[in-house]
C-alpha positions, -999 to +999 in steps of 0.1 A: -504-927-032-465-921-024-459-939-057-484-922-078-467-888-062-436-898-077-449-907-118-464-871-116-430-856-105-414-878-130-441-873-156-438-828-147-399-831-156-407-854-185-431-824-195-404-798-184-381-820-209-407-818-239-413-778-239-379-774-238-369-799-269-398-785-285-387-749-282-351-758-293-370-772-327-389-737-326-358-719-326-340-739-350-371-737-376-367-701-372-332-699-377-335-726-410-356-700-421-330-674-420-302-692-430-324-703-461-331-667-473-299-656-470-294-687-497-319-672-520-303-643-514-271-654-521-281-670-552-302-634-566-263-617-562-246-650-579-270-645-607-270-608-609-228-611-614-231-635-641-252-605-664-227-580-651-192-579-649-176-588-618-136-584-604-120-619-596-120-605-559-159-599-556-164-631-570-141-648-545-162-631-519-195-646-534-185-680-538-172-676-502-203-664-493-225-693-509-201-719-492-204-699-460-245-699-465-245-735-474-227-746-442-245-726-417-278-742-433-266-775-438-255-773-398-292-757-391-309-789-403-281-813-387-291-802-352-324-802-363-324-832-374-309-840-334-335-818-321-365-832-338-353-868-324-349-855-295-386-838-292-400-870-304-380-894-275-397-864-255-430-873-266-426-907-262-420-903-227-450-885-221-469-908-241-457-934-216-463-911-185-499-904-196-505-943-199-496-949-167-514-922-145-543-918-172-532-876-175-505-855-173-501-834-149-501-796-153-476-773-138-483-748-117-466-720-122-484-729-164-517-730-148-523-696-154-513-701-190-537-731-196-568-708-182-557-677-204-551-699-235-582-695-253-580-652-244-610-625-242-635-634-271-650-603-264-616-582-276 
């Protein structure tokens, strides 16, 4: 029994470990998201100056703008990239956990949450 105790504590941080990997992707899809319309956006004003005309200065600014936009997206997707390996060594690990005790365990203090999940069909 003592050994089994110990896989489920092992198997509850490994669990711990996934939420929190798969939040980080959450939060990085978001933020890819945001960096990406800014992009778009970026790209409406770069076309709007080529009809108009535009001061060497404000175009300075734009073209430092796109590179700006282009790096903070291109470094969005390289930690998601890290992320998204990191979710899946995650999963993995629970994979392995669930083989070997036949379930996963469920937290306590996410019990409530599990019982809630499905909420009041009657709302």
């Amino acid at each position: 029994m003592s050994e089994n105790a110990d896989i489920e504590k092992r198997a509850l941080e490994a669990l711990l470990g996934y939420r929190e990997a798969l939040a980080r992707v959450d939060a990085l899809e978001k933020e890819e998201a945001t960096a990406h319309q800014a992009l778009v956006e970026w790209r409406d004003r770069v076309e709007k100056s080529t009809s108009d005309v535009v001061s060497s200065d404000a175009r300075s600014n734009l073209v430092e703008a796109g590179q700006t936009a282009i790096s903070r997206l291109h470094n969005i997707r390289f930690a998601m990239s890290e992320a998204t390996a990191e979710l899946k060594s995650a999963f993995t690990t629970l994979v392995a956990f669930d083989d070997a005790l036949g379930y996963l365990p469920i937290p306590e203090e996410t019990d409530a949450n599990v019982k809630d999940a499905g909420g009041n069909l009657e709302e």
